[in-house]
FIDRENKOL-625972 format. One record per atom (N, C-alpha, C): residue in one letter; atom name; x, y, z. Coordinates in steps of 0.001 Angstrom, whole numbers, always signed. Layout:
! FIDRENKOL-625972
aa=a | at=CA | u=X | v=Y | w=Z
...
This chain:
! FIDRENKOL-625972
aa=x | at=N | u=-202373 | v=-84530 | w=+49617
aa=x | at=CA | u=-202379 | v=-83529 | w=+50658
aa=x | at=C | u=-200943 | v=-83259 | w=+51104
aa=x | at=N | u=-200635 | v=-81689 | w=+51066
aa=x | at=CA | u=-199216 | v=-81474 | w=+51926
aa=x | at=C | u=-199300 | v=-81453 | w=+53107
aa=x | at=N | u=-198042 | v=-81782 | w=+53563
aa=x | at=CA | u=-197969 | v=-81848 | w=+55320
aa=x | at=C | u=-197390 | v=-79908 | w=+55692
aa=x | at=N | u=-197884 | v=-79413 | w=+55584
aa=x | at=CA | u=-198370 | v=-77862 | w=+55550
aa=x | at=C | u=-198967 | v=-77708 | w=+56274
aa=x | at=N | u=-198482 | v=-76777 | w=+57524
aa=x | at=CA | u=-199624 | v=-76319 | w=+58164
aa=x | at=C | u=-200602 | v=-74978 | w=+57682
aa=x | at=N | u=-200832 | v=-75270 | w=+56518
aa=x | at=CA | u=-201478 | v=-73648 | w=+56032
aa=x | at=C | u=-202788 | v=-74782 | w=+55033
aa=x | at=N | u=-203932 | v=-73887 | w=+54733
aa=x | at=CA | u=-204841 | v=-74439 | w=+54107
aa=x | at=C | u=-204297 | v=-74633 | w=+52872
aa=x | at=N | u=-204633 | v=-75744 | w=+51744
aa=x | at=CA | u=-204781 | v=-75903 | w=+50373
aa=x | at=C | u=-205747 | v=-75903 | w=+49539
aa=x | at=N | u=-207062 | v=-75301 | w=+49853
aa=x | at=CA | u=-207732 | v=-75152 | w=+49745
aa=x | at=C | u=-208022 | v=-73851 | w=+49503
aa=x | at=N | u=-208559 | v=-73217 | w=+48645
aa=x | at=CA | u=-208308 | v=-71510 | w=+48271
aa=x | at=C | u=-209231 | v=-70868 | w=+48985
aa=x | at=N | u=-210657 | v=-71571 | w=+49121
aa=x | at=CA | u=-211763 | v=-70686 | w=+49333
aa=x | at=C | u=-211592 | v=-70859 | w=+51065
aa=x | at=N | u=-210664 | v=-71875 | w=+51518
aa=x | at=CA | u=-210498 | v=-72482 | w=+53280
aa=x | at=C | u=-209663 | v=-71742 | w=+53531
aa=x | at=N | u=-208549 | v=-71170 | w=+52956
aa=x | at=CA | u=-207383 | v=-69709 | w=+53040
aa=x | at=C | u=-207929 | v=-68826 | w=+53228
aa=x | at=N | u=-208656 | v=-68615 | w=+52281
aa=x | at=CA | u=-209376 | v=-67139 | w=+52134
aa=x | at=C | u=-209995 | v=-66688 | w=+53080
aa=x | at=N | u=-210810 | v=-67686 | w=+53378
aa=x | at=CA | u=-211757 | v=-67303 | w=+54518
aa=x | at=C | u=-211406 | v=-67374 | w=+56124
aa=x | at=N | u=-210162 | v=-68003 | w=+55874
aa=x | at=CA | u=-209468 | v=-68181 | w=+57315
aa=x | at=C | u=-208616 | v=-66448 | w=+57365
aa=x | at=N | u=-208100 | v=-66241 | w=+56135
aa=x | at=CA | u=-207594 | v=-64930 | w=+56124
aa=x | at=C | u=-208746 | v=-63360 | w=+56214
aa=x | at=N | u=-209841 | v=-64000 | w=+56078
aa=x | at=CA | u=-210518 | v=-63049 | w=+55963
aa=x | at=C | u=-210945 | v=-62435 | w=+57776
aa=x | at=N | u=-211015 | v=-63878 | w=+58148
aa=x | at=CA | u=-211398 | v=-63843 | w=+59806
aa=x | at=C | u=-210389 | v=-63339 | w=+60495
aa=x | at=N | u=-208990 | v=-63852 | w=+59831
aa=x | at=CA | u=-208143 | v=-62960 | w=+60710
aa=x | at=C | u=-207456 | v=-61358 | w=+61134
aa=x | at=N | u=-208267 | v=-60954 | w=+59686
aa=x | at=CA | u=-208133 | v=-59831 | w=+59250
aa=x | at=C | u=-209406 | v=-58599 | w=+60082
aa=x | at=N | u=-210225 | v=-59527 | w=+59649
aa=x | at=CA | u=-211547 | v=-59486 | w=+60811
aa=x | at=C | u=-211267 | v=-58783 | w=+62205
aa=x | at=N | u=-210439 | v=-59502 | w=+62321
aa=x | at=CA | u=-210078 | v=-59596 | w=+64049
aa=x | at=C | u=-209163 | v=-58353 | w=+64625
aa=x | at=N | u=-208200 | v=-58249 | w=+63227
aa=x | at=CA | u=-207148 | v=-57551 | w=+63804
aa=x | at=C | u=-207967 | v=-55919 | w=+63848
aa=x | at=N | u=-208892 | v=-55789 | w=+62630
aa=x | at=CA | u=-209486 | v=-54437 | w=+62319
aa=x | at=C | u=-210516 | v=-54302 | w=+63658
aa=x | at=N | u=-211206 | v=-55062 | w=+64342
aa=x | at=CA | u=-211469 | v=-54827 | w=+65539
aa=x | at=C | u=-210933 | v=-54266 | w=+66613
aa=x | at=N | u=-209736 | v=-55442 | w=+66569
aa=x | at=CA | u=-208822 | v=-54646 | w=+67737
aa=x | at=C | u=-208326 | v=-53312 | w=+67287
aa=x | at=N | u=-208005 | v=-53049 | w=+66061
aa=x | at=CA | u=-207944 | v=-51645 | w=+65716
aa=x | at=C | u=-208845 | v=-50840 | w=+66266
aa=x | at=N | u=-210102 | v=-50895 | w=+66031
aa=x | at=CA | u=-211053 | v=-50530 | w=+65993
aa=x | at=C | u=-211458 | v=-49926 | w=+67486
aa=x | at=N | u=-211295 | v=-50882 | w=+68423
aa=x | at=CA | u=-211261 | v=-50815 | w=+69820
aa=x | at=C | u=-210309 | v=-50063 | w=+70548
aa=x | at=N | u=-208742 | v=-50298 | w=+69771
aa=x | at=CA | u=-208089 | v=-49500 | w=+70448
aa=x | at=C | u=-207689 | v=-47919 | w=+70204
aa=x | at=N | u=-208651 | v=-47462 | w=+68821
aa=x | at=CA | u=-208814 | v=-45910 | w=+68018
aa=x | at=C | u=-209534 | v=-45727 | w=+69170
aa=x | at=N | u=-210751 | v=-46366 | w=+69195
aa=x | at=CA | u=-211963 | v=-45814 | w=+70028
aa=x | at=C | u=-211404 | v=-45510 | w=+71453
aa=x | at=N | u=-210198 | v=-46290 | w=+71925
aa=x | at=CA | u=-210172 | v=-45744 | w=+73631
aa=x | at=C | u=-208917 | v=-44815 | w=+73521
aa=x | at=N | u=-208572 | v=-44120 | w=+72518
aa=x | at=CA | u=-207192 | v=-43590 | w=+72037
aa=x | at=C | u=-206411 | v=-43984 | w=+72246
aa=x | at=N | u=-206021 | v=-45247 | w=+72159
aa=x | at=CA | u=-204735 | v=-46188 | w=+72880
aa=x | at=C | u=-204088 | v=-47001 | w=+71733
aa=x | at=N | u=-203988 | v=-46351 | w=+70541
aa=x | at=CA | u=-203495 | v=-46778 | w=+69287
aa=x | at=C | u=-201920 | v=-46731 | w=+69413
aa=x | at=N | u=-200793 | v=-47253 | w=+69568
aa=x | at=CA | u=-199502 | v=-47358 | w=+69821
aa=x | at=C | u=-199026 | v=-46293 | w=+68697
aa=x | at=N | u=-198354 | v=-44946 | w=+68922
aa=x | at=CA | u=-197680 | v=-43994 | w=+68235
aa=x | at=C | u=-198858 | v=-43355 | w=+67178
aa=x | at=N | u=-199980 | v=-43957 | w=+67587
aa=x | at=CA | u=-201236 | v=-43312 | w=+66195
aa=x | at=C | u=-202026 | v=-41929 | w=+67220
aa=x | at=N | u=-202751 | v=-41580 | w=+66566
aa=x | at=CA | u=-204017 | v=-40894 | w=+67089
aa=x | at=C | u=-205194 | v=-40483 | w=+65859
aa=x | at=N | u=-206225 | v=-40340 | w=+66276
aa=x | at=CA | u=-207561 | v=-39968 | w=+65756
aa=x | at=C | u=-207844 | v=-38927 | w=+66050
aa=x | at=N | u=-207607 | v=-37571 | w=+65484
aa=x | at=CA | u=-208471 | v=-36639 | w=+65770
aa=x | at=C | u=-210021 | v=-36229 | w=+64470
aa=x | at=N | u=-209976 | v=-34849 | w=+64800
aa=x | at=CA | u=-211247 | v=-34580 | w=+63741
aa=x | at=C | u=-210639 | v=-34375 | w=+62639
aa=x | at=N | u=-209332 | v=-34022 | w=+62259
aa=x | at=CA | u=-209054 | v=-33778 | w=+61073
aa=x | at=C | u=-208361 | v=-35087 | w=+60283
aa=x | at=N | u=-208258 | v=-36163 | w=+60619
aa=x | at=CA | u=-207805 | v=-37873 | w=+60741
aa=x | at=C | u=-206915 | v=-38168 | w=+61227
aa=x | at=N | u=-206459 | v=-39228 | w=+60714
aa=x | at=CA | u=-205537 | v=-40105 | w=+61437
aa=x | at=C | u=-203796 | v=-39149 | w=+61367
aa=x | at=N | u=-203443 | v=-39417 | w=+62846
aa=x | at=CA | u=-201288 | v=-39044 | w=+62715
aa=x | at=C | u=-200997 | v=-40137 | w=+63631
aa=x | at=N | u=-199830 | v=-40260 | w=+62470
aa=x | at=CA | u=-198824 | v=-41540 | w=+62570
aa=x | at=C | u=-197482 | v=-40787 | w=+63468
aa=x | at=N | u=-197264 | v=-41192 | w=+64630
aa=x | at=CA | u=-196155 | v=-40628 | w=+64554
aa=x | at=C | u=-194995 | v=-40860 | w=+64001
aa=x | at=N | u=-193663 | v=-40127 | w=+63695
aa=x | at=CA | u=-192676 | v=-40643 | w=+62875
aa=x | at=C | u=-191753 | v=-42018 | w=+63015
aa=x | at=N | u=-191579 | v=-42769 | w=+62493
aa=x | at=CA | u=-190520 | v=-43602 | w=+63078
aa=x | at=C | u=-189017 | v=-43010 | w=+63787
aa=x | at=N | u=-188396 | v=-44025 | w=+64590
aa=x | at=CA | u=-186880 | v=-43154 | w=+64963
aa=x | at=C | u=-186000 | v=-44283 | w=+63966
aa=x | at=N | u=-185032 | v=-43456 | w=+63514
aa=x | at=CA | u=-184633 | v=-44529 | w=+62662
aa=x | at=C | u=-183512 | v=-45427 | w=+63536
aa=x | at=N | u=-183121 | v=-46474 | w=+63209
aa=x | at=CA | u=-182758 | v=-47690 | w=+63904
aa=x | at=C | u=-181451 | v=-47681 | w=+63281
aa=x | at=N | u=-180606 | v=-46604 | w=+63038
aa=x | at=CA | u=-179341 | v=-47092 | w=+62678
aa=x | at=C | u=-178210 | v=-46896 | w=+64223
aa=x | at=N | u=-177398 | v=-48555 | w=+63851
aa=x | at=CA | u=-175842 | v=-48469 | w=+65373
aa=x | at=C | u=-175422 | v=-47338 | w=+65310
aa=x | at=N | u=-175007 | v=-46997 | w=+66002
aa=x | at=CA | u=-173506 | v=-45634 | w=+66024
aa=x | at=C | u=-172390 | v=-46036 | w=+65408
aa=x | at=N | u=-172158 | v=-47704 | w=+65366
aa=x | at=CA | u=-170955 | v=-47369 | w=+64425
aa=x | at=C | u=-171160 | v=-47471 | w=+63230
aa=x | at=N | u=-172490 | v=-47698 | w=+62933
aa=x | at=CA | u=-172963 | v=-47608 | w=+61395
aa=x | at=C | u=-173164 | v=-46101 | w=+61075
aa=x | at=N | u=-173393 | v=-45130 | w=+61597
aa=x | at=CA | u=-174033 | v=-43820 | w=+61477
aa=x | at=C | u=-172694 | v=-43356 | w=+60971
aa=x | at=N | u=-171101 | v=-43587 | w=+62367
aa=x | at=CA | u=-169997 | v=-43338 | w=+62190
aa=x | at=C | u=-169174 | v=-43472 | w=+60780
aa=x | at=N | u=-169871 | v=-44574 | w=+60276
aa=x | at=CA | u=-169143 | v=-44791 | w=+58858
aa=x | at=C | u=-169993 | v=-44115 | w=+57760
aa=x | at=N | u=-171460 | v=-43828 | w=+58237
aa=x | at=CA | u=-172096 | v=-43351 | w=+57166
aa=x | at=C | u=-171029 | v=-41783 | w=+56959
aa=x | at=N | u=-171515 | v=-41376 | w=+58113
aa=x | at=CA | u=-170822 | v=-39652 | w=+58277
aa=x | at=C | u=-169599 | v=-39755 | w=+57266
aa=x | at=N | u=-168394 | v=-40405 | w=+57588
aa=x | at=CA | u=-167469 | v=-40381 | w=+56927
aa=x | at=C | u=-167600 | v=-41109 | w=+55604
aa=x | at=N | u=-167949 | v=-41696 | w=+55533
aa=x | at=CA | u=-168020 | v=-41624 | w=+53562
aa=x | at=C | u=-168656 | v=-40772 | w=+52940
aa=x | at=N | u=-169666 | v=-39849 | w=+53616
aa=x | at=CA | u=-170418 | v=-38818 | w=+53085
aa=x | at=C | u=-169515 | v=-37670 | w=+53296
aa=x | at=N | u=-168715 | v=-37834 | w=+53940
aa=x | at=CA | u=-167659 | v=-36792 | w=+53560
aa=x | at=C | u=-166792 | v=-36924 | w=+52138
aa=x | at=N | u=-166353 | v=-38287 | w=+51989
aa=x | at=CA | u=-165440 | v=-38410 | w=+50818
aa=x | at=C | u=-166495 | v=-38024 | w=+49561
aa=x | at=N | u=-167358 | v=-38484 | w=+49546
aa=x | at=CA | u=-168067 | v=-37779 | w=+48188
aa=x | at=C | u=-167767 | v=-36508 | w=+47554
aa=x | at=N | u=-168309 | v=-36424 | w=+46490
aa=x | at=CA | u=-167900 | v=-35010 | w=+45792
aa=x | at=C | u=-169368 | v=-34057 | w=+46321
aa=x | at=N | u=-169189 | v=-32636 | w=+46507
aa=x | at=CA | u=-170587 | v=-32081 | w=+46492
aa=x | at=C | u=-170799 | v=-31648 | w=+44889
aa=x | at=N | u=-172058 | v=-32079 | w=+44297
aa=x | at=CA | u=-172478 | v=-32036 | w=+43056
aa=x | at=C | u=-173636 | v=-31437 | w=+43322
aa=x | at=N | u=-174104 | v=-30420 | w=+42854
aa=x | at=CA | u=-174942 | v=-29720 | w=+42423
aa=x | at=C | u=-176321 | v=-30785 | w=+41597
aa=x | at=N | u=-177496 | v=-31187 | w=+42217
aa=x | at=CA | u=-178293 | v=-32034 | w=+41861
aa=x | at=C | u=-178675 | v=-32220 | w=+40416
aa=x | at=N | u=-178882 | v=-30431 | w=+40167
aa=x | at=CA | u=-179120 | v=-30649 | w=+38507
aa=x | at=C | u=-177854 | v=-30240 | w=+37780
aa=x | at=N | u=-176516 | v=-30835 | w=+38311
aa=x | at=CA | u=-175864 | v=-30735 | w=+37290
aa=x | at=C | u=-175662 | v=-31961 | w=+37439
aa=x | at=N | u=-175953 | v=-32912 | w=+38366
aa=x | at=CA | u=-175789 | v=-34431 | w=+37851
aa=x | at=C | u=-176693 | v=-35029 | w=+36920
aa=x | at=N | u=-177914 | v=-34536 | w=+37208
aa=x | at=CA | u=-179059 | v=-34663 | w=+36420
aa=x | at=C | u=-178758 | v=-34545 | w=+34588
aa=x | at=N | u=-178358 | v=-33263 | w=+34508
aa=x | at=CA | u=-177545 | v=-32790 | w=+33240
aa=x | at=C | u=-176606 | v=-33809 | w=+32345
aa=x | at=N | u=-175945 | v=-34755 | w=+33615
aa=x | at=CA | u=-174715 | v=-35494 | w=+33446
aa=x | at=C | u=-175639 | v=-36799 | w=+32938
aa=x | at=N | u=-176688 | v=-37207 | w=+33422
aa=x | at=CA | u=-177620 | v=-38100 | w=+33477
aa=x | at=C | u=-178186 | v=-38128 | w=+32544
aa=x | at=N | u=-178797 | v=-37049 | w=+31831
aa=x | at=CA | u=-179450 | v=-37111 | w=+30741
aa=x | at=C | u=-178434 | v=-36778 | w=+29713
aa=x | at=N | u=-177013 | v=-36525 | w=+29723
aa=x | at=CA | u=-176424 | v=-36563 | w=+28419
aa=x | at=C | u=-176353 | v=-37804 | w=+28241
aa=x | at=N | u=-176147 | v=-39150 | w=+29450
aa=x | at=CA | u=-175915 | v=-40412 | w=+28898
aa=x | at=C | u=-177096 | v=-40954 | w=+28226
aa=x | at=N | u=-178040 | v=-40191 | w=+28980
aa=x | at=CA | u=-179293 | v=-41533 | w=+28545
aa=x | at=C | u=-180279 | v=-40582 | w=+27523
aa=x | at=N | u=-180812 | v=-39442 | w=+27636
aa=x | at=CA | u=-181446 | v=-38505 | w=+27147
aa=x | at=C | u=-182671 | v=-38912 | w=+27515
aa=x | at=N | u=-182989 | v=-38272 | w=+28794
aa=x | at=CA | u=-184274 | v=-39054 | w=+29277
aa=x | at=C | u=-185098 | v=-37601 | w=+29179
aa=x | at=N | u=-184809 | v=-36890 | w=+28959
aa=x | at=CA | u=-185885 | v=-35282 | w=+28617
aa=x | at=C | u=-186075 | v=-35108 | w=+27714
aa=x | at=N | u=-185868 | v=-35552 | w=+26604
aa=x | at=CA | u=-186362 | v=-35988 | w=+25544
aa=x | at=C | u=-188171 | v=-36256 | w=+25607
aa=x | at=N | u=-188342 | v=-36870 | w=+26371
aa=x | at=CA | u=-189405 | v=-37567 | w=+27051
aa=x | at=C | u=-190380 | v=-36621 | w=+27647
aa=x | at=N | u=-189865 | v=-35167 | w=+27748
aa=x | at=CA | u=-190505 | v=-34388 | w=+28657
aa=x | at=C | u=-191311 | v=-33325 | w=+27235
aa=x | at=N | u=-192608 | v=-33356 | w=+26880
aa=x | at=CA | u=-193018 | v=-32535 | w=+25890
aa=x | at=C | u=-193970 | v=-31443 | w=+26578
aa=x | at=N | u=-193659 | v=-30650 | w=+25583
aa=x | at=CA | u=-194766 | v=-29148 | w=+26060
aa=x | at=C | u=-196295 | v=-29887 | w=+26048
aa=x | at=N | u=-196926 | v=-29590 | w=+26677
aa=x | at=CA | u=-198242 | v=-29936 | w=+26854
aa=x | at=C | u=-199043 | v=-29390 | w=+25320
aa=x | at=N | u=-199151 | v=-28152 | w=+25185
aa=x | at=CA | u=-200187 | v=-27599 | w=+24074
aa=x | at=C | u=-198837 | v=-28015 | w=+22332
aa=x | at=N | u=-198011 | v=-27668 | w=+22508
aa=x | at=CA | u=-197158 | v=-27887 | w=+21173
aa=x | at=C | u=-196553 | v=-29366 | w=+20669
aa=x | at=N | u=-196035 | v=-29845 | w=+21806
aa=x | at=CA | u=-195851 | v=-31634 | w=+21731
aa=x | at=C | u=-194026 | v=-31425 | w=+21543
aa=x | at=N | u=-193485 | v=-30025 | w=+21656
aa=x | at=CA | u=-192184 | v=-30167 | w=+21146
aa=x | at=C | u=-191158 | v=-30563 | w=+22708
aa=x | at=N | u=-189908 | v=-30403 | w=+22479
aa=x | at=CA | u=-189266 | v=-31081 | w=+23707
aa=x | at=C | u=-189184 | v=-29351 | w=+24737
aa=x | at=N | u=-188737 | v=-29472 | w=+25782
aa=x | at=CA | u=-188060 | v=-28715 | w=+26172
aa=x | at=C | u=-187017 | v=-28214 | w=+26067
aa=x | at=N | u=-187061 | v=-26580 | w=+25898
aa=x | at=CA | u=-186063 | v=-25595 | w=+25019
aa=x | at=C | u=-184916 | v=-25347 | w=+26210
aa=x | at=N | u=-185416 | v=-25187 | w=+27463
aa=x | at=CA | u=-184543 | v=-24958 | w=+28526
aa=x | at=C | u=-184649 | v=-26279 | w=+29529
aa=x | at=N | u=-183251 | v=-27155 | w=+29321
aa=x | at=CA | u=-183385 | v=-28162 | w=+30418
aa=x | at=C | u=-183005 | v=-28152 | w=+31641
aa=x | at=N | u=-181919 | v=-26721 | w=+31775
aa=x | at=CA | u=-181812 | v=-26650 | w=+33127
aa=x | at=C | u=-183231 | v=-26054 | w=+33750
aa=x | at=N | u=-184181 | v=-25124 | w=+33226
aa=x | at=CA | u=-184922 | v=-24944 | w=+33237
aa=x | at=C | u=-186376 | v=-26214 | w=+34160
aa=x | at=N | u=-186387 | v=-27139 | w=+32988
aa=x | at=CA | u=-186692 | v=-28545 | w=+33385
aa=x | at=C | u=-186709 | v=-29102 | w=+34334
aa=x | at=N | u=-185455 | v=-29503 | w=+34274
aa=x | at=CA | u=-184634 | v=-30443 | w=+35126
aa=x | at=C | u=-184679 | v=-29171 | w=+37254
aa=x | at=N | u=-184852 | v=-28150 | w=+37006
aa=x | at=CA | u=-185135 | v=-27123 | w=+38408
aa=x | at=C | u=-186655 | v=-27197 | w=+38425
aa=x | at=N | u=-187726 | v=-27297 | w=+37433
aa=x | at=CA | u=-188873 | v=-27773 | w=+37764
aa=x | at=C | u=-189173 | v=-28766 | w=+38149
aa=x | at=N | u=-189086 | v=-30232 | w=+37803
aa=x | at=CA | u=-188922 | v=-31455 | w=+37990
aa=x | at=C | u=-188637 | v=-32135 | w=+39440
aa=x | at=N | u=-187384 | v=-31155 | w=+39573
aa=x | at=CA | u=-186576 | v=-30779 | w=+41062
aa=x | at=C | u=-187939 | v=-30403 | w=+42240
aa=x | at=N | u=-188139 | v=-29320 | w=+41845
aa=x | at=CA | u=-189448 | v=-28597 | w=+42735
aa=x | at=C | u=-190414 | v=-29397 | w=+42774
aa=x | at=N | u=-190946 | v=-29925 | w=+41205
aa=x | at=CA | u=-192173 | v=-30842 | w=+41980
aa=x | at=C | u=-192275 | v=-32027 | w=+42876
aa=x | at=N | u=-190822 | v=-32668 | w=+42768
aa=x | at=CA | u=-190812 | v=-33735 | w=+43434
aa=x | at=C | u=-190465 | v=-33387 | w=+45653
aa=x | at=N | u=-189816 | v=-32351 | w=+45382
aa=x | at=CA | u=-189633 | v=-32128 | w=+46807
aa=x | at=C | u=-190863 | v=-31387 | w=+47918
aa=x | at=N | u=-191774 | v=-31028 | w=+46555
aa=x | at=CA | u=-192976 | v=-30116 | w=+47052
aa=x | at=C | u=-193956 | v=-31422 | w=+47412
């Protein structure tokens, strides 16, 4: 036996985790029902989270600002471009009905773009 305060026993874990889990979805449960969910709400169309605030110091923000100045401004898909000459990762990208690669990668690479921000 370890001197552990946690069970060693799998099915004595489990079930201790199961109760506690139990518990917490109650109090969930209780506090949806009186609308007193901390930054949540329940309406008819479901659940909103409100956003987090993000937690960065000021003098961390201060240094972010200024190194984001020293950067270069690069055009996304021309880094992308730069990206796949090293690695040739569109290669990878085939026409659905023909199986051949893509003929236009800036093409691509501005779709790719769109679906991910959409």
């Amino acid at each position: 036996m370890l001197p552990l305060p946690i069970f060693t026993d799998c099915d004595c874990y489990l079930n201790e985790r199961r109760r506690l889990l139990e518990m917490k979805l109650e109090t969930v449960n209780r506090l949806a029902a009186a609308n007193k969910l901390p930054d949540a709400i329940i309406t008819q169309s479901g659940l909103k989270i409100s956003p987090l605030d993000a937690a960065v110091p000021m003098e961390a923000q201060t240094l972010i600002d200024r190194t984001a100045l020293m950067l270069p401004r690069v055009k996304i898909t021309e880094l992308l471009m730069e990206v796949d000459g090293w690695t040739g990762f569109t290669r990878h990208f085939k026409h659905l009905k023909t199986g051949e690669p893509a003929a236009d990668k800036t093409l691509l690479l501005t779709t790719i773009l769109a679906d991910a921000i959409t």
